[in-house]
N, C-alpha and C positions, 0 to 999 in steps of 0.2 A: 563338192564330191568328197565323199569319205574311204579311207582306206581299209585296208582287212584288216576286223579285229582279232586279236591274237587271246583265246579263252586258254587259260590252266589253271584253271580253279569254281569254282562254286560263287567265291568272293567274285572276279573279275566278271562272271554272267550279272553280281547285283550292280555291278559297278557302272560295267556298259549302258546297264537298262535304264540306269539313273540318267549317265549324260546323256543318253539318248533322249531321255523324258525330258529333262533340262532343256535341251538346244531344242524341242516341239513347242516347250511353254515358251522359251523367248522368241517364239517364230509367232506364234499365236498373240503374245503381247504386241511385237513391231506392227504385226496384221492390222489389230484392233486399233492401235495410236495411227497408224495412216490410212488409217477408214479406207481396208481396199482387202480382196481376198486372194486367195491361195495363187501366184503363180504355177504352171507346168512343170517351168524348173525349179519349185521351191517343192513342189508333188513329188518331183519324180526325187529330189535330192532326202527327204522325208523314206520314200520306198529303198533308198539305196541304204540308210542308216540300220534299218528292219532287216534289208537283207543280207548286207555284211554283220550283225550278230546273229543272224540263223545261220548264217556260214561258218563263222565263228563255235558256235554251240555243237554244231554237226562235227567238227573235225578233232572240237576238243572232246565228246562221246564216241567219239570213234578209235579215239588213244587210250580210250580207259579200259581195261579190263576185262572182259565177260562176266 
């Protein structure tokens, strides 16, 4: 499980998206080396990474300005 990501800046949205992308690629390598596919909880653990930076993204747009 991942916790809320905390966005204040431009920088931290490339940052997030990076490790997020990072920790998909080493899920997708461990996949491939033990010749076996996606668990449910490795699905659902994938949807929560997604959805705590769109949480993330929304509150930090929501502090900024008009």
């Amino acid at each position: 499980m991942i916790g809320p990501i905390t966005i204040n800046s431009e920088e931290d949205v490339a940052k997030a998206i990076a490790r997020i992308a990072n920790l998909a690629i080493e899920l997708g390598y461990r996949l491939e080396r033990e010749n076996r596919l996606l668990t449910k909880e490795e699905a659902y653990d994938q949807i929560s990474h997604s959805a705590s930076l769109f949480k993330g993204i929304l509150e930090y747009v929501g502090r900024q300005p008009s």
